[in-house]
Each structure stands twice: as C-alpha cells, then as structure tokens.
C-alpha positions as CSV (number, residue, x, y, z in Angstrom):
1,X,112.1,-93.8,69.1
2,X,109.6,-91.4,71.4
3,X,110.5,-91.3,74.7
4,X,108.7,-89.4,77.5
5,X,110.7,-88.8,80.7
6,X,109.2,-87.9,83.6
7,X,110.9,-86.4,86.4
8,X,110.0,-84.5,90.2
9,X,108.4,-86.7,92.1
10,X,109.1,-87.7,95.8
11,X,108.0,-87.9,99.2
12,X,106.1,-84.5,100.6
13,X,103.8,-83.9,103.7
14,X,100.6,-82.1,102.9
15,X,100.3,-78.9,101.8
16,X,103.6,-78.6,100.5
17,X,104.0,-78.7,96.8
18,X,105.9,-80.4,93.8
19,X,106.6,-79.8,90.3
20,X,106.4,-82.5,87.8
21,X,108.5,-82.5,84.3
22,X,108.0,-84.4,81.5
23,X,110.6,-84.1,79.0
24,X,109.9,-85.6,74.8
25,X,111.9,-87.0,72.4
26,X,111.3,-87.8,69.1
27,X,107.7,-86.7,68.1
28,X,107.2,-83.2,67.2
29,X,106.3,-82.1,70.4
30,X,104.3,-78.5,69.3
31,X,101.9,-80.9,67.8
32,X,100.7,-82.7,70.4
33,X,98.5,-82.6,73.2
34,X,100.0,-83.5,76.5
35,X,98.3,-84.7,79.8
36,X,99.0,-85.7,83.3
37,X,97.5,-88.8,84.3
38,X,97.6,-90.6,87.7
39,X,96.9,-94.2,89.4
40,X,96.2,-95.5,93.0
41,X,96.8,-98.1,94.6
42,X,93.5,-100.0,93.7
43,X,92.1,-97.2,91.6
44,X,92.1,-96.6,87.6
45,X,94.6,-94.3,85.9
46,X,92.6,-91.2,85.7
47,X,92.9,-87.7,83.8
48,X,95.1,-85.1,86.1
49,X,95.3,-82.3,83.8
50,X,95.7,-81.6,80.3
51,X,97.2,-78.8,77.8
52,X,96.4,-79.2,74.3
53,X,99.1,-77.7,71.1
54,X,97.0,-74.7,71.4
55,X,97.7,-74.0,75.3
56,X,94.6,-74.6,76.4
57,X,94.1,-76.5,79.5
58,X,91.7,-78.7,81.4
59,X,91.8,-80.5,84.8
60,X,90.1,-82.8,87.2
61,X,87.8,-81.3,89.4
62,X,90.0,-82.6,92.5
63,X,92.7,-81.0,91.6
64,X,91.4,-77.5,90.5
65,X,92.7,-74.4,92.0
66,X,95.8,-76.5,93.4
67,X,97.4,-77.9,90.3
68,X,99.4,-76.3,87.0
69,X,99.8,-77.7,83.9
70,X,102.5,-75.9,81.4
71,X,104.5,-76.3,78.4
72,X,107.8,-75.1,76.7
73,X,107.7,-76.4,73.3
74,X,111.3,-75.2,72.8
75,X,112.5,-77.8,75.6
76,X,109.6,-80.3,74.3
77,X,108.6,-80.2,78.0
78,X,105.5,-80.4,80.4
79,X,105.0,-79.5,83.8
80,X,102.8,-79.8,86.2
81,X,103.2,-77.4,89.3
82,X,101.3,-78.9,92.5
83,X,100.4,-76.9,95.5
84,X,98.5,-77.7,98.3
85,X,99.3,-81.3,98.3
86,X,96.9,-83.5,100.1
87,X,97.1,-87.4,101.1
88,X,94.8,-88.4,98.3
89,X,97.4,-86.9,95.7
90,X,99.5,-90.4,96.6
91,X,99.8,-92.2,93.1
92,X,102.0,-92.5,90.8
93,X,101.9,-90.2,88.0
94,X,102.8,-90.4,84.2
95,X,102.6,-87.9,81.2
96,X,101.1,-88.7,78.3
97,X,101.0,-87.6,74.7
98,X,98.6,-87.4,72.1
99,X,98.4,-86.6,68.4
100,X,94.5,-86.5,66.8
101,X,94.0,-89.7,68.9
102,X,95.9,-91.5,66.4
103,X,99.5,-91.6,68.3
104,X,99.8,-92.5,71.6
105,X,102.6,-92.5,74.2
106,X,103.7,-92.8,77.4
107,X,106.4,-91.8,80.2
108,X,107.0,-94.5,82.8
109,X,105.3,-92.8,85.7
110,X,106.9,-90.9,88.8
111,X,105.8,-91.8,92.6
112,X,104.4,-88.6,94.9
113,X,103.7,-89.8,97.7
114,X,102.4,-87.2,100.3
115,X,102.1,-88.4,103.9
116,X,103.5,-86.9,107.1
C-alpha cells in the first residue's frame, strides 16, 4: 500500500518561512521523481517544485529564489523549505510521486496559509 504523508504546514504571516515533509511508504522511493504541487481556492493544482531520482530540480517561476525542494532517499522523504512567504503562497499543498509516468500517487495535501 503507498502512502505519501505530508506534514509542516500551518498558519505564518509573510515573510516568514515553513518547511514542508513528505514522508513514502511502499514504493521504492530512489526511483521516483517527486514534486510539490499546490491548489487555491478557485485556482488549478499547479506544479510547485520538482526533484527528479537524479537530484535535479525544477520550479515555478513564482516561487524561484524563495522555495527548496530536497530529498533523503534513506528516510524516503521530500522537503520543501519556503522562505519569504507571501499571501499568494495560501493553498493547500500536496506531494506527489512519479515513476516513468506510469505510477502515480498522492499525499492528502497540507494547508499554509500565510496571512497577518
């Protein structure tokens, strides 16, 4: 059974900052390539960052500069470090996991919200 846990969110007021986990179970988690997605209120789910099995990493233009994304394959775990926080960050967020675009999974989502 794959299960992706996600964990860190929370209330913040702007500019302070967050770390996001996302711990796996049961897929072989080197393998895969992991992301961060989020959704709005209103708004499609849309590509946060990603880290592919190799290490390399991609992210939105929004968040670029302000934003992490990182991996410890020996605690099958992603994270994504967020800095400089801003109102429009508000979604919920939720890791995803990816092998050849053949297997697909994913966490249950975690709220930020960042207001004053």
């Amino acid at each position: 059974q794959v299960q992706l846990v996600e964990s860190g969110g929370g209330l913040v007021q702007p500019g302070g900052s967050l770390r996001l986990s996302c711990a796996a179970s049961g897929i072989t988690f080197r393998f895969y390539d992991m992301g961060w997605y989020r959704q709005a209120p209103g708004k499609q789910r849309e590509l946060v960052a990603a880290i592919i099995s190799d290490g390399s990493t991609n992210y939105a233009d929004s968040v670029k500069g302000r934003f992490t994304i990182s991996r410890d394959n020996a605690k099958n775990t992603v994270y994504l470090q967020m800095n400089s926080l801003k109102p429009e960050d508000t979604a919920i967020y939720y890791c995803n996991a990816d092998f050849r675009r053949n297997r697909n999974y994913w966490g249950q989502g975690t709220q930020v919200t960042v207001s004053l």
